[in-house]
N, C-alpha and C positions, 0 to 999 in steps of 0.2 A: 504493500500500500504506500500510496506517494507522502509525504511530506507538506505540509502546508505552506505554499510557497505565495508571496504577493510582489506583484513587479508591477512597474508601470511603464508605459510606453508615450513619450510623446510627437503628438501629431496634431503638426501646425500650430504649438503654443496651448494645446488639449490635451491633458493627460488619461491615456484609455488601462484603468487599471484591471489588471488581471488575478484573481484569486483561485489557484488550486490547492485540491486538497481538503478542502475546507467543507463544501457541500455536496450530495448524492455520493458515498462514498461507495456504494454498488453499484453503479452507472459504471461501465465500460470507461469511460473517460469523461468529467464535466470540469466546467470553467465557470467562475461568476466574471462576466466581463461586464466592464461599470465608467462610465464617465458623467462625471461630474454625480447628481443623482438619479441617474438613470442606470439600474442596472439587471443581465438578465441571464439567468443561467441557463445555459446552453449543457445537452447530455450528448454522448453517443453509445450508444449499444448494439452490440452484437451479438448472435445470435446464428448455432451450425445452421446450412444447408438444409433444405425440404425437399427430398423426392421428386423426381421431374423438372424440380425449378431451371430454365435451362433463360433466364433475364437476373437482372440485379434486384431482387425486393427490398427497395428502398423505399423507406417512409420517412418524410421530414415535417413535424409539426410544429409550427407556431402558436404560443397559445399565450390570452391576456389576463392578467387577473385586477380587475378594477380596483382592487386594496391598493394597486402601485400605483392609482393616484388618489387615493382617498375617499373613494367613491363604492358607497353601495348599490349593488346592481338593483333593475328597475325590475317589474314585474312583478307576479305573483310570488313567484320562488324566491324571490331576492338574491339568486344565484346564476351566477357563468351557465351561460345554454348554448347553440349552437354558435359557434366562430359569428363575428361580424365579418363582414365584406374582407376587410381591410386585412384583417388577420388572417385570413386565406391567401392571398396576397403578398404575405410574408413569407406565408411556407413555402409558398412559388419563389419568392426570389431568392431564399435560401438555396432550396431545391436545386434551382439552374445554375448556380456555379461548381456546385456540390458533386452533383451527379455525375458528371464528365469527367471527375479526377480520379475515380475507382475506374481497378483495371478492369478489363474486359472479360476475365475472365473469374472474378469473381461473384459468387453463386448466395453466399451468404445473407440472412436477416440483418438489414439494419435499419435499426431508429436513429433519428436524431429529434429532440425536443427541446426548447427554445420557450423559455418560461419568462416573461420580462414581470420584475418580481419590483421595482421600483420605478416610476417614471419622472424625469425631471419633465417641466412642461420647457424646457431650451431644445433637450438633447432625443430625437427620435429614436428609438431603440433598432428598427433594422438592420441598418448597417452593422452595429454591436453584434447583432444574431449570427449575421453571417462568419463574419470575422471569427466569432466565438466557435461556429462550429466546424470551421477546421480544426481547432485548438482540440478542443473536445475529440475529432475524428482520430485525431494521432496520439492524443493521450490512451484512447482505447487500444492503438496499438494497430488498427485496422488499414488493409495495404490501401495506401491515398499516393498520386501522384500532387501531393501537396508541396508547402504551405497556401494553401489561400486568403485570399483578404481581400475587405470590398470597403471603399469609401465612398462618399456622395457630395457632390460638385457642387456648387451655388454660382452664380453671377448676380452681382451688382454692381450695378455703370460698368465701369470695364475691369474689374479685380474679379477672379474667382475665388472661391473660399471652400474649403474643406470642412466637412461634418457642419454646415450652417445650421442653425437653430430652425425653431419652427419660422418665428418669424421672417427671417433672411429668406427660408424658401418665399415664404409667401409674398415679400418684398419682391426678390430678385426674379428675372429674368429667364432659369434654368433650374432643374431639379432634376439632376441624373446622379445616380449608382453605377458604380464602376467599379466592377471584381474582378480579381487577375491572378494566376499563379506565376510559377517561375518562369511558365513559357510565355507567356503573356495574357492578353486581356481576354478572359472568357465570358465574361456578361456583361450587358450594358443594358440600362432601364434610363429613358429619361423621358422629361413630358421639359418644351421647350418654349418660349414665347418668338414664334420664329424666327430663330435663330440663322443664320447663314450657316452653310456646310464648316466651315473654317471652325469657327469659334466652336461648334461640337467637338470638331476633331482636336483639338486644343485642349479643350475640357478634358475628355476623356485621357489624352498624354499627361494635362496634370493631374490629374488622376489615379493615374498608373505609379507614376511617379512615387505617388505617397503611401501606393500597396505594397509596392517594391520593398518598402523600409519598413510594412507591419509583416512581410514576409521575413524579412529577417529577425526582426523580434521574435519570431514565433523558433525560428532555428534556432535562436539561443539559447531560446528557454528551454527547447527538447535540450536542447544539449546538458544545459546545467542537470535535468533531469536524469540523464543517461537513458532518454528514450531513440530507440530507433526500429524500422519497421524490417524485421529479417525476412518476413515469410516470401517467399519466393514462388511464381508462377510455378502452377501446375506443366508439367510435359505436355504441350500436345501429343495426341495420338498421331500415327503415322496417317497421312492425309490418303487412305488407301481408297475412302468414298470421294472424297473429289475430285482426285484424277480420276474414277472410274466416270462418273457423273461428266467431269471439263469434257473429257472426248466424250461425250454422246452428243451434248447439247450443243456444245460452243456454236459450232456454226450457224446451227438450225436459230439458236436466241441471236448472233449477231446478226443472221438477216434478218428478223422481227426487226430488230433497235434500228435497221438503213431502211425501216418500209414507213418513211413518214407521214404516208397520210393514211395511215390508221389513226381512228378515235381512239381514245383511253380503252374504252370495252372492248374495240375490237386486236390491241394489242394485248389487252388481260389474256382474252379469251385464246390469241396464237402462242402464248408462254403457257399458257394453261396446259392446249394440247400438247406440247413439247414435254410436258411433266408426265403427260399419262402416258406416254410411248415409253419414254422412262422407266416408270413406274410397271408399264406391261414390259418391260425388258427384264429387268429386276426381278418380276414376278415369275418369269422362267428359268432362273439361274435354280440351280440346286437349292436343296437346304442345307447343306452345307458347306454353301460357295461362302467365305468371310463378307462378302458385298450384302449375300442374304443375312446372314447373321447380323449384320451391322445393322440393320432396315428393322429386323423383327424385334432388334432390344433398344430401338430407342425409336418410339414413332414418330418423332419429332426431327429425326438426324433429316431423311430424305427433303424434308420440304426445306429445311433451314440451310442446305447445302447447297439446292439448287437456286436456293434465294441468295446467297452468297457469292456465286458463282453468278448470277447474273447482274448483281449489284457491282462486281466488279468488272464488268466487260461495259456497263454504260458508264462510270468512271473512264473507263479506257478510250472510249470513243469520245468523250467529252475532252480528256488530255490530249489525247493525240491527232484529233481531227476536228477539235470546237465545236463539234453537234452534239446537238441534244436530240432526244427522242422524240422530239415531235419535228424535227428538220429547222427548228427558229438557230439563228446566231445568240451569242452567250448574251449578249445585248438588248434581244428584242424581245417586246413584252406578245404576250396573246390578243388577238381578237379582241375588242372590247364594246359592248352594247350597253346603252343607259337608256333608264328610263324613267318617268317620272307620270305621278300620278294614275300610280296602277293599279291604286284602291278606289272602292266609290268615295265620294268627299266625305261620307258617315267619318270615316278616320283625318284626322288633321291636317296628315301629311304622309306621301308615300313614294319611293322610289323601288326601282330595281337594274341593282348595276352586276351585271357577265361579262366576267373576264376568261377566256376558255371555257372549261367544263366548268369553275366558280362562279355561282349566283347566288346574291343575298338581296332580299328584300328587307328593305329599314321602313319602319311604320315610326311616325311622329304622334305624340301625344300634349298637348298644350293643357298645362292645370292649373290650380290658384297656389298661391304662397303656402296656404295651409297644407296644399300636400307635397312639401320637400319629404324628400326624405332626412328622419330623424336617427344620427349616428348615435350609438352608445358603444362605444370604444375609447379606446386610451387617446386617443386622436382630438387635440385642440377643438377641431372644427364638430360644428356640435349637428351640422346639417347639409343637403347638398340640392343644391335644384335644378343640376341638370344628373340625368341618369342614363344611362347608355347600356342596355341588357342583350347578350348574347344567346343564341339556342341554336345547337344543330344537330337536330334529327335523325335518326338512324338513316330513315332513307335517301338523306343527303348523299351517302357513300352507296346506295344501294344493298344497303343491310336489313336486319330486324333483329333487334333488338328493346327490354322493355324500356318503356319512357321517366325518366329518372329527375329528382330535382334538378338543378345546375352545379354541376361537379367542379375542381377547379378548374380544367380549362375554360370550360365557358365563361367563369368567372374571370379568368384572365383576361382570356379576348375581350371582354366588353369592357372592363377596365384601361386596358392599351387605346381602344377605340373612343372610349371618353376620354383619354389623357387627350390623345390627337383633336380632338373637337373640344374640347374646353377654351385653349387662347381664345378661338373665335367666335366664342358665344358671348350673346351682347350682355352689359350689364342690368343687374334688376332697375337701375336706376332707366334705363330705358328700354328696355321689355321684360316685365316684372313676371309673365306664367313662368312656371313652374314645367321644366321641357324633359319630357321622359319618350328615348327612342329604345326600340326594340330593334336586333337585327336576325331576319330569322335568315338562317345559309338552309338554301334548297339542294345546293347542288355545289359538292365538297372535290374540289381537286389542287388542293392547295392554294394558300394564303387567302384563308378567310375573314382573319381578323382585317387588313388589307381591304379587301374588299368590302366588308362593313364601314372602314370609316369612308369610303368612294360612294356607297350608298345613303350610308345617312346623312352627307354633307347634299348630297341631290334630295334627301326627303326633308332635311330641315329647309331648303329655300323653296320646296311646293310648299310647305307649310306655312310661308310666309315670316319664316324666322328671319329676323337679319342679321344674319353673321357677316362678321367681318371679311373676311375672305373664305372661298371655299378650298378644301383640304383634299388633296390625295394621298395615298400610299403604295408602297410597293415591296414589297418583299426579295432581299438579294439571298442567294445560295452562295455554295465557295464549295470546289471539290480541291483536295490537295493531298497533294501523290510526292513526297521528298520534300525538293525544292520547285516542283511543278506547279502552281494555282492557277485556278480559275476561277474567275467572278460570274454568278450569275444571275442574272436580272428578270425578274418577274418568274421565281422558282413554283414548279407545278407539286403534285405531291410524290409523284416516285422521286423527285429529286432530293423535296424536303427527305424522305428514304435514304436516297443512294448519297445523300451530301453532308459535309461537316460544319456547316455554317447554314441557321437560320434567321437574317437579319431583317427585320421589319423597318420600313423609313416614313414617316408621314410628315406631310407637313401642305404650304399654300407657295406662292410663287414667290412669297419674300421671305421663307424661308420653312427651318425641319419646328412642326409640334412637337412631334413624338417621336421615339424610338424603341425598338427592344431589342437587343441581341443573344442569341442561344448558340453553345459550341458543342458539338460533339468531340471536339478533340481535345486537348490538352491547353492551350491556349494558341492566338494567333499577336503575329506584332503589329506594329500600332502602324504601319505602312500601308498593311493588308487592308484592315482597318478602315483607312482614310480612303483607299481605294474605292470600297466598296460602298463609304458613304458619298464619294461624290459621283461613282456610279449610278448611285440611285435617282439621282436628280433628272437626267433626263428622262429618265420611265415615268418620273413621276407629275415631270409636265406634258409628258404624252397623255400620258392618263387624263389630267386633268382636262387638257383641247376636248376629249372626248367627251368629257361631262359637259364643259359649259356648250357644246355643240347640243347638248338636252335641254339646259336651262342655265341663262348666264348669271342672273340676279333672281334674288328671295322676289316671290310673289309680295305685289303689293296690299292685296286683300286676302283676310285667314277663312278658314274654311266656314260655313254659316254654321257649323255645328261647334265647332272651339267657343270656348266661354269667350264672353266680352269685360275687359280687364278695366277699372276705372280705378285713380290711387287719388287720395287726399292725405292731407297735413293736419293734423289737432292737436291740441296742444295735452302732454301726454298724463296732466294730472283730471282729464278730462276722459281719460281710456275707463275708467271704472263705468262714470255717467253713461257712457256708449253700451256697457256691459251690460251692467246692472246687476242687483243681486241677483246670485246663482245663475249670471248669464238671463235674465228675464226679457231685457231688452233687450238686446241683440239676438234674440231667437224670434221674438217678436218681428223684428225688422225682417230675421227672414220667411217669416211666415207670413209677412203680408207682403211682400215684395217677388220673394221664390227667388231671389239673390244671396248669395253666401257674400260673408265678410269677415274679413283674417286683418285680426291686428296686432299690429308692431309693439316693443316696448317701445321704441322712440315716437311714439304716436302716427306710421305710416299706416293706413287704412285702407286695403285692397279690397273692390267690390267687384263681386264676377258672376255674372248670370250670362247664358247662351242668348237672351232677349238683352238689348242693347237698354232699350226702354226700362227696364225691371230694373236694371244699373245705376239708369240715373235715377230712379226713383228712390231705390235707397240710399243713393247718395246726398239727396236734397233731404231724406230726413236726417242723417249723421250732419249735415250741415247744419240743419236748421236746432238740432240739440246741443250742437260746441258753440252754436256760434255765440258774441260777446251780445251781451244784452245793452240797450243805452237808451238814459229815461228818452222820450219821444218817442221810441220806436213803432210804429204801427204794423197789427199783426189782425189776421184770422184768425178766428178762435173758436174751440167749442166748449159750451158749460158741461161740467163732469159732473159737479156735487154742486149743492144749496146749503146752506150753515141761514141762521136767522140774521147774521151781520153781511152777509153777502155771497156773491157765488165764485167758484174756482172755478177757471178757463184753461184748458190745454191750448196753446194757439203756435207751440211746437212740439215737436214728438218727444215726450218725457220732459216739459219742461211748461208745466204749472203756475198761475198767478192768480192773485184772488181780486176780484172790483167788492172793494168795500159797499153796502148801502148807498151810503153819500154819493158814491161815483157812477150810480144806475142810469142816472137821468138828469137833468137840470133841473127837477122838482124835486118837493118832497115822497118819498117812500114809503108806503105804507110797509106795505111786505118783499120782499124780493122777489117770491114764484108772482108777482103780478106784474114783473116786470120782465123775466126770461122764467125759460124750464129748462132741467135736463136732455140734452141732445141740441138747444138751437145754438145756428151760429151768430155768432160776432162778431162787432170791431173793436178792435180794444188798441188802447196805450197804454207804455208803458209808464206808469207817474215817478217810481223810486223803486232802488232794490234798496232793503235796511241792512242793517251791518252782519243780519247771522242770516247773507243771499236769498232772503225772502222778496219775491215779487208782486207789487201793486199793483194792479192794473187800473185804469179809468176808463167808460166810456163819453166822456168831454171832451169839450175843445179840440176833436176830430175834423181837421177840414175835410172836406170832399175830394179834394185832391188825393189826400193821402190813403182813405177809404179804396178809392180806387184802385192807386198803385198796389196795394196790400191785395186785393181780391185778384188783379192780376197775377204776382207774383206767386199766388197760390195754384192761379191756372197752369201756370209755368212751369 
C-alpha cells in the first residue's frame, strides 16, 4: 500500500494539488486532485477479463454531489438521481482522451470514477477529472500508453489564459479543453465566438504546451513512487487465419473499394457476398484442418479478420492512391441537399439538410421565458434557453433495435451542436422565447452531429429566428500509416471505421463556433493538427453556399402558431402586486386573458399568448396595476362594494379606491345605493393617496374632456 504522498504542481501561477494515498484505499489506484477549493477524486479499477470479451470494457463515470457546493438537492428525495446533462458530458470528455491510451490488446474491466467532492464557484472541476484520471490509471498499475493531461484555454482581448475561472469563460471569447499525451494532442472540445482558424490553432499549441509540463509532473511522481507499468503485451498468435483469409479475399474486396459508384448498401451487400464464399470455403475444409479449428473456437475470429483485412486494404488505397471508397478526392465533400420548411407550419420551424447517405431533420420550437430549462448541477448557470436535443433511430443505420432514452452519444451530439449554435443566437434582450430544436438523423452514414448543426441553422431562420450569422460544419478524418497522413474532408462512416482521427469543425464565414476532436491513436502533432483545421474551412463554406442557396436570411414573420412574445419594465417592488397572494392575481390575469406571464426578479414581464390580441390585453392590465397613480388622474371605474360612508371602485385591475359620500354628487346625500349600485360604471378622480397608499376617489370637478379621454383609453 502506497504512502500518503501530497505534491503540488504549478500551472500558470495555479497551484493543482495532488493527494495520494490518502482516500479509497481499495481502488486500484485514486488521486484527490484539488485546486484552489475545488477538488475531486478520481478512482481506477481493475478488474480480470470476461469470457468472449474480444473490445476494451471501459467505463468512465463522472458523478456530482451537490454537498460540494453546499447545496441540498431539490425534489422529493432530497437526493442525487439520475446525472444532469452536464455530468454526462464529463464522463464523455474524460472518456475520449482516456480511451485511446490503453493498448489494443487489452481485454480487461475497467472503471474509472470521478467524484468532485468540493467545488470552488472560480475553478471548474473537469479538466481536474481528466488530468486526475490518468494519475489514478497508473497508480492502479494498469498498461496506459500515458501520462495524460488536459487543460482548458480562455481568451480575453488578445491574452489567452489557462484553467480560466467561470467567469473568464463566460467573459472571454473561447472555451476549449485541450488533452494531450507524450505523443501529442488527443482531444480537443471547444465552443468558440468565431474565432479565425489561427487563433484556434494557437490556442490549442498553448495549450499543449502546459500539458507537456503536467505530463511531466505526473512522471515524477510515479517515479518518486517506484511505480512503473511491466506487464507486457500478450504474443500474438501466429497470423495463420489471415493469411488464409488475405488470399481469398484481397482481390475480390479491392475491386468492390475501385467500383465507385456503388451506394453504401450496395457495397455492404458485395463485401457481404465475398464473406459467405469465405465462409462456404471454410465450411468445406476438414474438421481438423487448424483454419476449421480456429473458426469453430472463436465465433467471432472469422468476421473480425475479415473486417480487419478489409479495413486495411481501404487504408491502403487511400495512402497510396488518394481514393476513397466512394471515388470523391481526400478534399471533396458529398452531395449536398437543403431544405426548408418540411413541416406543416403547426411546428415553428423546420429544415432538412442531406449530405450523402446523412439526413437530419431539425424541428424549431419557440417558448416563453418560463420554460428555460432549469439546471440543478454544480454548474454557476442556474438555466438555459436555448436547447438543442439529438435522436437517432435504429433505422437511421437500417437496424432494429429497442427504443431507448438518450444515451450518451446522443447526449453528446446535441450538446456539440448547441455549443456551434449558441454564439449566434440572439440575445433575450432582443428575442426573448425560449428556442428549443430537436434534430432527429433519419438516415446515418457519418457525421451527424455535422449535419445537425447544417440543419438547424436552416430551421432556426424558417423559424424566423435571427441569428446572427448562419453556421456550418464538417467533419475531417486522418488515416496514418508511419510517416504517411492523410486528411480527410467530409468523412462518411466506414471511414469514421477505417480512420484514426474524428475531427468535427463548425463554425459561420467569420469564423470556427465549435469544435471536437476524437483520436484513435496515441496522439497527433500540432502541424497535423492545424492542417486539418484549416482544411476544414473550405468544406465548410461549401456547405454553407448550399444552405443559403435554400434560405439566405431568418424569415421575417414567425409561424401563426409560435406564441406572440410582448416584454414590459415595472418596477420590481411592485412584482408581488402583479402576483398577488398565492399567485391570485396573476392567475386571474390569465384566466381572463388565456395569456401566460413569466416574471423577472428585476421586474422584466414577458407576456405570451399565440392570439396577439390576448397579449396586449394582458399587458394593459399589468400596466394599468404598476402604473404611478397622480391626484387628477381620471379613470373608468366599476363599484365592487357599498360601506354607509361611501362606495369602492376598481377602475384598475387590482387597484381599488373608495369616493367618500361627500364626493357622490354636488349635493347632499342621503344614502349612497341612491346614488350608484354594485356592478355600475364610473368616472372617477383621483383626489389624494394618504400616507398608509390609500386611494380617494371623487366624482367632481370632472370636465368632459377628460370623461372622454378616460372612456376612450378604456376602448383602447
Amino acid at each position: 500500500m502506497l504512502g500518503e504522498i501530497d505534491k503540488s504542481i504549478s500551472v500558470d501561477g495555479r497551484d493543482i494539488r495532488l493527494k495520494v494515498g490518502l482516500l479509497a484505499p481499495q481502488a486500484g489506484g485514486s488521486v484527490l486532485i484539488q485546486s484552489e477549493n475545488t477538488a475531486v477524486l478520481v478512482t481506477a479499477t481493475r478488474a480480470p477479463a470476461r469470457e468472449g470479451i474480444d473490445f476494451l470494457p471501459l467505463i468512465v463515470d463522472y458523478e456530482e454531489r451537490l454537498y460540494a457546493a453546499g447545496r441540498i438537492p431539490g425534489g422529493f428525495l432530497r437526493r442525487e438521481g439520475r446525472p444532469p446533462e452536464r455530468a454526462t458530458l464529463t464522463s464523455r470528455l474524460i472518456d475520449r482522451p482516456l480511451r485511446p491510451l490503453f493498448p489494443s490488446w487489452l481485454r480487461d474491466d475497467i472503471q474509472v470514477v470521478a467524484t468532485t467532492l468540493s467545488l470552488d464557484e472560480r475553478v471548474p472541476p473537469d479538466v481536474l477529472a481528466v488530468t486526475g484520471a490518468s494519475i489514478a490509471v497508473m497508480l492502479a498499475k494498469i498498461p496506459f500508453h500515458g501520462p495524460m493531461a488536459a487543460v482548458r484555454v480562455g481568451l480575453i482581448g488578445d491574452d489567452f489564459i489557462i484553467n480560466p475561472t467561470y467567469d473568464e469563460v463566460e467573459q472571454g471569447d473561447l472555451d476549449l479543453v485541450v488533452a494531450g499525451s507524450p505523443d501529442g494532442v488527443i482531444m480537443v472540445e471547444a465552443g468558440a465566438n468565431q474565432l479565425p482558424e489561427q487563433d484556434i490553432i494557437e490556442a490549442i499549441d498553448f495549450g499543449y504546451e502546459v500539458v507537456r509540463d503536467l505530463i511531466q509532473a505526473q512522471r515524477d511522481m510515479l517515479s518518486e513512487l517506484g511505480i512503473t507499468v511491466t506487464e507486457e503485451a500478450p504474443t500474438p498468435p501466429e497470423p495463420i487465419l489471415e493469411n488464409f483469409i488475405s488470399e481469398r479475399v484481397t482481390d475480390s474486396v479491392k475491386q468492390i473499394l475501385t467500383r465507385f459508384e456503388l451506394t453504401k448498401p450496395e457495397r455492404d451487400q458485395a463485401l457481404d457476398e465475398v464473406k459467405a464464399t469465405l465462409e462456404a470455403t471454410i465450411a468445406e475444409l476438414p474438421e481438423d484442418d487448424p483454419i476449421q479449428e480456429l473458426v469453430s473456437s472463436d465465433s467471432k475470429a472469422l468476421d473480425n479478420t475479415y473486417k480487419s483485412i478489409t479495413k486495411k486494404l481501404m487504408r491502403k488505397q487511400i495512402i497510396e492512391e488518394g481514393v476513397r471508397v466512394d471515388g470523391r478526392k481526400l478534399n471533396e465533400v458529398r452531395p449536398i441537399s437543403c431544405r426548408t420548411g418540411i413541416l406543416p407550419p403547426r411546428v415553428h420551424g423546420s429544415a432538412l439538410f442531406q449530405r450523402g447517405l446523412t439526413q437530419v431533420m431539425s424541428v424549431v420550437t419557440l417558448g416563453t421565458p418560463g420554460e428555460a430549462q432549469e439546471l440543478d448541477d454544480l454548474h454557476p448557470d442556474e438555466e438555459k434557453r436555448y436547447m438543442h436535443h439529438y435522436n437517432m433511430p435504429p433505422y437511421s443505420v437500417g437496424e432494429t433495435k429497442p427504443m431507448r432514452s438518450p444515451g450518451r452519444r446522443e447526449i453528446g451530439h446535441g450538446a456539440l451542436a448547441e455549443r456551434a449554435l449558441v454564439p449566434v443566437i440572439p440575445p433575450k434582450e432582443k428575442f426573448p422565447y425560449v428556442i428549443r430544436v430537436v434534430s432527429e438523423v433519419l438516415s446515418s452514414n457519418g457525421s451527424t452531429s455535422m449535419g445537425s448543426v447544417c440543419g438547424s441553422t436552416l430551421a432556426l431562420m424558417d423559424a424566423g429566428v435571427p441569428i446572427e450569422k448562419p453556421v456550418s460544419g464538417a467533419a475531417m478524418g486522418l488515416i496514418k500509416e508511419g510517416e504517411e497522413v492523410r486528411i480527410l474532408t467530409d468523412i462518411q462512416g466506414i471511414e469514421d471505421f477505417l480512420g484514426d482521427m474524428d475531427f468535427k469543425v463548425a463554425g459561420t464565414d467569420g469564423g470556427i463556433t465549435a469544435l471536437q476532436m476524437d483520436m484513435k491513436i496515441t496522439g497527433l502533432p500540432m502541424n497535423i493538427v492545424s492542417d486539418a483545421i484549416n482544411q476544414a474551412r473550405p468544406a465548410r463554406m461549401h456547405i454553407l453556399e448550399k444552405m443559403l442557396a435554400a434560405i439566405d436570411q431568418p424569415r421575417t414573420e414567425l409561424s401563426p402558431f409560435a406564441p406572440r412574445l410582448l416584454t414590459i419594465k415595472i418596477d420590481p417592488d411592485l412584482i408581488g402586486l402583479v402576483i398577488g397572494p398565492g399567485g391570485k392575481t396573476i392567475k386571474g390575469i390569465t384566466e381572463q386573458t388565456g395569456a401566460k406571464v413569466d416574471i423577472e426578479d428585476d421586474g422584466t414581464v414577458t407576456i405570451s399568448a399565440v392570439d396577439g390580441s390576448k397579449a396586449k390585453q394582458a399587458r394593459g392590465i399589468i400596466e394599468g396595476m404598476t402604473r404611478k397613480l397622480n391626484a387628477g388622474d381620471v379613470y373608468v371605474g366599476r363599484v365592487t362594494r357599498i360601506i354607509p360612508i361611501g362606495a369602492f371602485v376598481e377602475f384598475l385591475p387590482g387597484k381599488e379606491g373608495m369616493i367618500h359620500i361627500s364626493q357622490l354628487a354636488d349635493y347632499r346625500v342621503g344614502k349612497v345605493e341612491d346614488e350608484v349600485a354594485i356592478g355600475d360604471e364610473v368616472i372617477v378622480k383621483v383626489r389624494e393617496i394618504d400616507s398608509r397608499g390609500r386611494i380617494n376617489l371623487t366624482r367632481l370637478g370632472i370636465h368632459p374632456d377628460e370623461a372622454a379621454a378616460a372612456r376612450s383609453a378604456v376602448t383602447t
